[in-house]
N, C-alpha and C positions, 0 to 999 in steps of 0.2 A: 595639853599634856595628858587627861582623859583618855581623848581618843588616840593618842599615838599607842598607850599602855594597851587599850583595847587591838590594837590591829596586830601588835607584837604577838598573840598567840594563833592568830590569823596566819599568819604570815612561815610562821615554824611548821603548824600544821600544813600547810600550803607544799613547804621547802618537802617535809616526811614524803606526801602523798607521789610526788614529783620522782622524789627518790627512789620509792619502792617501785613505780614503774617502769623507771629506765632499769635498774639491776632486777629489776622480777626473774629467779632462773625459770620461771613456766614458760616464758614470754616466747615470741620466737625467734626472737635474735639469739636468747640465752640459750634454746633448749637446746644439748648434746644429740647428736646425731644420732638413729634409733640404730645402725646397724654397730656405733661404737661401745664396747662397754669395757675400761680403762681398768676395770678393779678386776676382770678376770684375768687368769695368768695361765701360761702354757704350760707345755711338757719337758723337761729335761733330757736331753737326745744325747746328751758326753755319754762315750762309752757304749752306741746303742750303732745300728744297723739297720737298713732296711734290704731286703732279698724280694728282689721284682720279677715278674713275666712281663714280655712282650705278650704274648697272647692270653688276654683277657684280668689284667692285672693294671696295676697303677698306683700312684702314691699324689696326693694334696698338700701341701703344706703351706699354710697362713696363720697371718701374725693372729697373736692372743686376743688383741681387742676385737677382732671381728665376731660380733656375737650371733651364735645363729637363730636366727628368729625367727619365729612358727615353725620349730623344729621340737619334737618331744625324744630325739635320741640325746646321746651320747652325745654332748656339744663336741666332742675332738675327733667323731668321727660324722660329721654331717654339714651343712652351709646356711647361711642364710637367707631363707627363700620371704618374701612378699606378696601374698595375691593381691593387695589392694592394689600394685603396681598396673596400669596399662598394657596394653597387647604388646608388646615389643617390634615385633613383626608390620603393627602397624605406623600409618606414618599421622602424624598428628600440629596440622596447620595452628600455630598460635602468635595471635596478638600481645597478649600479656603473658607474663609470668603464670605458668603451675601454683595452685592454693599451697601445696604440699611440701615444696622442694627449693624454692627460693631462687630459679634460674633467672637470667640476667633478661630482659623485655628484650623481643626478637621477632620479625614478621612471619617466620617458617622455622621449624626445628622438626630435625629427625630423631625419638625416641630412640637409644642404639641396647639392640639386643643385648640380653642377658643370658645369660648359664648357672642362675643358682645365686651370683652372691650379687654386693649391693656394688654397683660401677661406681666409680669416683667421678661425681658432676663435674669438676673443672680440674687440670691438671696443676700440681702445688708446684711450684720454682723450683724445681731441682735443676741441678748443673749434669746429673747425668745418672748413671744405674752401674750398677756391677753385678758378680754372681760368681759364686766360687763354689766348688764342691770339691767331694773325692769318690772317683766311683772304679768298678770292678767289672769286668766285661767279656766277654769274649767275641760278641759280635761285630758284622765284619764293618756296620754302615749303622752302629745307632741312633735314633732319636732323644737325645739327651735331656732336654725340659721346655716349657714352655710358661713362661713368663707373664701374667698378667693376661689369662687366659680369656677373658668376658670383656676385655674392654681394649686395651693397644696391644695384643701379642705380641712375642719375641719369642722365638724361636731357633734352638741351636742343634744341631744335629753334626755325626759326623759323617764322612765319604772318603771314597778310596784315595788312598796315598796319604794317610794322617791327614785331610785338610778338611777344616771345618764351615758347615756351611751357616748360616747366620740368617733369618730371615724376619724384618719387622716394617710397619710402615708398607712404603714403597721400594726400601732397600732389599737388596739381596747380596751378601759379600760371602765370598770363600776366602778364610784364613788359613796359613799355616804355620805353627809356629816351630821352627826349626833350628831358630840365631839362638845360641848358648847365651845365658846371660845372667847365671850363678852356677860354676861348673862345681861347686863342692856341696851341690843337694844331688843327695844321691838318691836312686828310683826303689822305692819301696813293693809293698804289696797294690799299694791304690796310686791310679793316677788320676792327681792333683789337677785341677781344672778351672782358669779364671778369667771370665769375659772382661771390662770393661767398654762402658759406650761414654762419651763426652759429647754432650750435648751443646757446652758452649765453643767446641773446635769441631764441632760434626766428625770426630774421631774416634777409631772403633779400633779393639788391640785383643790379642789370645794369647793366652800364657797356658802350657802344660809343662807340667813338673821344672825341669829347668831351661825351656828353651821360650822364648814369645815370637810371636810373628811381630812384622812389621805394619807398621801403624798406618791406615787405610782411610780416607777420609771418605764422607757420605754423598751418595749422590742426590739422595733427597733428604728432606727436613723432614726428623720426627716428634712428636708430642709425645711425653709419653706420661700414661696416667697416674703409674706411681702404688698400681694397685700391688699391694703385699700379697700376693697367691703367685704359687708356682706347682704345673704340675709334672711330675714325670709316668710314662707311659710307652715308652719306646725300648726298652733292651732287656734283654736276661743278663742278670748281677746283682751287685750291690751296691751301695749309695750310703754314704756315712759325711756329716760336718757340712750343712749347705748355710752360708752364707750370703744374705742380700743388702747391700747399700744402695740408699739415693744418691750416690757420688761417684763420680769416678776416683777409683783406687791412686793411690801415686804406690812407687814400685818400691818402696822398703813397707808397705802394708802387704803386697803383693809376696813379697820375699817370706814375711812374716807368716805369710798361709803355709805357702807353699814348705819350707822351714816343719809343718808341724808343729807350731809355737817355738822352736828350738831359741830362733832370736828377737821375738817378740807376741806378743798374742792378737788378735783382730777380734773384733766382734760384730757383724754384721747391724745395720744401721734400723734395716728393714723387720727381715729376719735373721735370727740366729737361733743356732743349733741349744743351746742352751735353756731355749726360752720360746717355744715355738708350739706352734698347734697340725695336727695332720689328719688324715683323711685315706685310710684301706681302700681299695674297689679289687673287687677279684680275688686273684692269683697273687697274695703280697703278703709278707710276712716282717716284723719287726723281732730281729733279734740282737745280743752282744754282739759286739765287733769282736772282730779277729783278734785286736791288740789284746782285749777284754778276758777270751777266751784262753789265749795263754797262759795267763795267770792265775787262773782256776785251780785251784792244787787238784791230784788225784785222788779220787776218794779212799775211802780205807779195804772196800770191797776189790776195787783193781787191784790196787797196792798187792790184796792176797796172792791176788793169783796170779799177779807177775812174779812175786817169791816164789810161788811152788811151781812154776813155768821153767823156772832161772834153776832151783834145785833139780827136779827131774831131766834136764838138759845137762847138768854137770854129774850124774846119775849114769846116764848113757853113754859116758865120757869113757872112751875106752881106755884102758891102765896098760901103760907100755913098762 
């Protein structure tokens, strides 16, 4: 009986030590990812604009958590860069796993180039990607955005006769969407613009304001990384409300964009306008939208001198 009593604190102490190891958050199973930081939050975009160049101009926008690191600017306008990271460009023979990074045991692996942020090691299960905007244009053939730009590109541009060209993977498809298929949204100042890809039908769809093309199936298989960064860089206009999901859309969310919240609201899965982080280069300005600006009352200064404009004109009013 002695010794059992004895072993009993043994044994709890034993149970502590055991414990603290497996839940250690230093550890490296536990430690969060260096380019995640979960507690920093975005910008607020309702109500806001952005007015772009095609020549020498451009706009970033990625989600909140990505933190940028070794960076001493303005975290909303700069990326997360690593020098401790490997040559990119190089190609790097391995037996085991990287000390650093936790990749899966492999005889050969290619390091795949970066552009500033941190690549997403393995692609998460999503069932598919979406992308909605509203933007403002005049040009005749623009390059609209680019998707996941450092690691699986997508790419949507548009080309002559409204049809859009789509470019990712090994895929290349021209959409057009033409088939009416909510005739009581009527066309505003901005045209409304909404990819979906379907990853588990290898199905790929374009919705502009109220018409969508028809549904197109892939002739190759894509991965796709899932990374939150979009950039645009191709049109003279404007660009207001971008929306990104890991899902493919179903068509009363779709409704719901396009709509302008009228019959529901959506909130992007990825990113959303609401809650987002961006990045200037150039020729780009962020201001109020149009809708914004409307509502602006007239100051008291105009006000004047639209009265004495309005009196000296009924002044000149010749008396019959």
């Amino acid at each position: 009986m002695v010794k059992m009593k004895m072993k009993e604190p043994l044994c709890v102490s034993l149970l502590a030590f055991i414990m603290l190891v497996v839940t250690d958050p230093t550890g490296a199973e536990g430690r969060a990812e260096p380019w995640r930081n979960p507690d920093v939050s975005g910008t607020n975009l309702q109500q806001k604009m952005f007015t772009l160049s095609r020549y020498g101009g451009g706009l970033t926008l990625f989600a909140p958590y990505l933190d940028p690191l070794g960076s001493t600017s303005n975290p909303a306008t700069s990326y997360p860069t690593d020098s401790s990271r490997p040559d990119p460009t190089r190609y790097y023979p391995w037996t085991t796993a990287p000390p650093t990074r936790g990749y899966p045991t492999t005889t050969t692996r290619f390091w795949p180039k970066t552009t500033g942020y941190y690549p997403w090691t393995t692609a998460p299960p999503t069932r598919g990607v979406s992308v909605c905007l509203r933007l403002i244009t005049s040009d005749m053939n623009p390059s609209i955005f680019t998707l996941s730009p450092s690691s699986t590109p997508l790419s949507l541009q548009v080309t002559d006769g409204g049809w859009y060209l789509l470019r990712f993977g090994s895929n290349q498809l021209r959409l057009r969407p033409s088939v009416p298929i909510w005739p009581n949204i009527g066309r505003g100042m901005w045209t409304s613009v909404c990819l979906t890809v379907d990853f588990t039908k290898n199905v790929v769809q374009m919705f502009s304001n109220m018409n969508m093309s028809t549904r197109k199936l892939l002739m190759y298989g894509y991965q796709w990384s899932g990374e939150p960064v979009i950039t645009f860089s191709g049109f003279d206009g404007q660009l207001t409300d971008v929306q990104v999901w890991d899902y493919p859309l179903r068509y009363k969310e779709v409704l719901y964009y396009m709509s302008h919240g009228y019959y529901g609201s959506v909130q992007g899965s990825l990113l959303t306008w609401s809650n987002i982080r961006y990045s200037l280069q150039g020729r780009s300005l962020l201001e109020n939208s149009y809708e914004w600006q409307m509502k602006l009352p007239i100051s008291k200064k105009r006000r004047g001198w639209a009265l004495k404009r309005k009196v000296w004109q009924d002044f000149r009013q010749p008396v019959i």
